[in-house]
N, C-alpha and C positions, 0 to 999 in steps of 0.2 A: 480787743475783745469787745463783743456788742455790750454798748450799756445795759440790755436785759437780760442777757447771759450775764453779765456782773452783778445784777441784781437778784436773781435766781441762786446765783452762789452764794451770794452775801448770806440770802434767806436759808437755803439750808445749811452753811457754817454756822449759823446765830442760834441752830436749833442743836446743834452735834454734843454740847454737853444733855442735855437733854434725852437725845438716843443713847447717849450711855448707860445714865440715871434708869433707862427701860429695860436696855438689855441688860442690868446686873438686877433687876426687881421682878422681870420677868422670863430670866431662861433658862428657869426651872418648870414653871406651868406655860408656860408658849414660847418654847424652844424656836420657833420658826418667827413665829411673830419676831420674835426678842433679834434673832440674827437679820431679819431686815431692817429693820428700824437701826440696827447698827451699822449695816451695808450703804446705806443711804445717808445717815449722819455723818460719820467719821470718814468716807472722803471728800465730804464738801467741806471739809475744816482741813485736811491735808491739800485739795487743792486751793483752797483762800489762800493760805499761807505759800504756796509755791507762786500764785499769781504775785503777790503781795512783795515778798520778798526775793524772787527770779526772775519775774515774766516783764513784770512794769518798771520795775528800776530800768532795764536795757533802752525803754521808749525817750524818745526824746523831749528833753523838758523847754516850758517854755518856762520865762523870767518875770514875775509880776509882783506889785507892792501892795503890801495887804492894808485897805484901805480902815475897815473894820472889821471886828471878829467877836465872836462869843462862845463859850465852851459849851461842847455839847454832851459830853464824855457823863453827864448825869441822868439825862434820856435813856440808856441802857437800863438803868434800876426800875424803870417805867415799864418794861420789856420783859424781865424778868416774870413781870405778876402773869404773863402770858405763860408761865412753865407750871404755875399752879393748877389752871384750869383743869387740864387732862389729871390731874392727880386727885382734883376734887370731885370731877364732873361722872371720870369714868372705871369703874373698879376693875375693867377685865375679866370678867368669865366667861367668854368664849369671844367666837370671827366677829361677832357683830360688834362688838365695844372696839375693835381693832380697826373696824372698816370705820366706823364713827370718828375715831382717832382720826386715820386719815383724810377724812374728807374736813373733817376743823383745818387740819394741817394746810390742805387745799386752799379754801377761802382764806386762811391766814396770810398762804405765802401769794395770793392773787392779791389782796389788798398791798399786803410789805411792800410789792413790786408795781402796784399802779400808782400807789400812794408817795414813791421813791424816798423809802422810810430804811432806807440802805446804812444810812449814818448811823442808826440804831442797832449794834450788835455788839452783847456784851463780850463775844468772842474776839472781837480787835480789839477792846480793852485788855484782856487776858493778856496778849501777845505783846502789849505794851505802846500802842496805839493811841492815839489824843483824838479827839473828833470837836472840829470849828465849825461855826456857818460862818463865813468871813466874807468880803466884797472886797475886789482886787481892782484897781486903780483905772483897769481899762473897760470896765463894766461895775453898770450898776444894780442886777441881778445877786443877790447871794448866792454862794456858792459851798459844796460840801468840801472841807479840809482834811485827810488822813494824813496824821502826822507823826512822827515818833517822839517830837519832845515838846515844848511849851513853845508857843508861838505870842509874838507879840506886835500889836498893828504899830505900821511903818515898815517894815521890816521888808526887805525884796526876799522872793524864796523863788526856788527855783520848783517848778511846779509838773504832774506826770496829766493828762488829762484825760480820768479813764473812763468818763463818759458822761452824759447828763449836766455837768455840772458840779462833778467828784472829781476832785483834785487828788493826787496823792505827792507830798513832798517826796521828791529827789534827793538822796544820797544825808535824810536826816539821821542821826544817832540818837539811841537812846541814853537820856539824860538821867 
């Protein structure tokens, strides 16, 4: 999968509890509104999860020793204060608060994705997901970690490379 297609998804799964929070607050007064914003959220979180847990596990890993590491799984709480805004900024009475909506959406998910602010979604924590910046033995560039349980530097992992510099652990369990 292109790493911007990966990051693309990443951004609209990070938002999909959020289009639900819309479609159950608005589809009573913006029935339409309220079903798109749900059309558009909720399968970018069924397909995160199918890449995540189907598609990448199958890829072949390579084998590398994690040289340093630091949790990043607290960055998400950072991300959240971005679910306020629309709730402060915009009340909804009619297309125009809707179309305003979407165009934040827009610039947001244009930064998320230049910015490769991928590791930030508190929807892979949900799912039970860890997130490192870690440096692997054969490079000295940091690297993004998605992992299903505590990782600890030294450790060899066997690792999915699904783009950019995002690592996803191979055949971890949740601990």
């Amino acid at each position: 999968m292109p790493s911007v297609l990966l990051r693309y998804l990443l951004f609209v799964s990070s938002y999909s509890p959020l289009a639900l929070i819309f479609f159950f607050l608005f589809i009573e007064q913006q029935p339409i509104w309220a079903g798109i914003v749900l059309a558009i959220g909720l399968p970018g979180f069924i397909i995160m999860l199918v890449f995540f847990l189907q598609l990448a596990p199958r890829l072949a890993p390579i084998q590398e020793k994690v040289t340093s590491l630091q949790g990043r799984d607290g960055e998400a709480m950072g991300y959240i204060a971005s679910y306020l805004i629309p709730f402060v900024a915009i009340p909804f009475g009619g297309w125009q608060q809707g179309v305003a909506l979407l165009i934040f959406i827009g610039v947001l998910s244009i930064v998320y994705v230049n910015s490769n602010m991928i590791h930030i979604n508190p929807m892979l924590n949900l799912v039970g997901y860890h997130l490192y910046e870690i440096t692997i033995e054969h490079s000295e560039s940091p690297h993004v970690l998605i992992t299903r349980r505590r990782v600890v530097r030294g450790e060899t992992l066997r690792l999915i490379d699904v783009g950019s510099g995002i690592f996803l652990e191979k055949g971890s369990k949740v601990k």
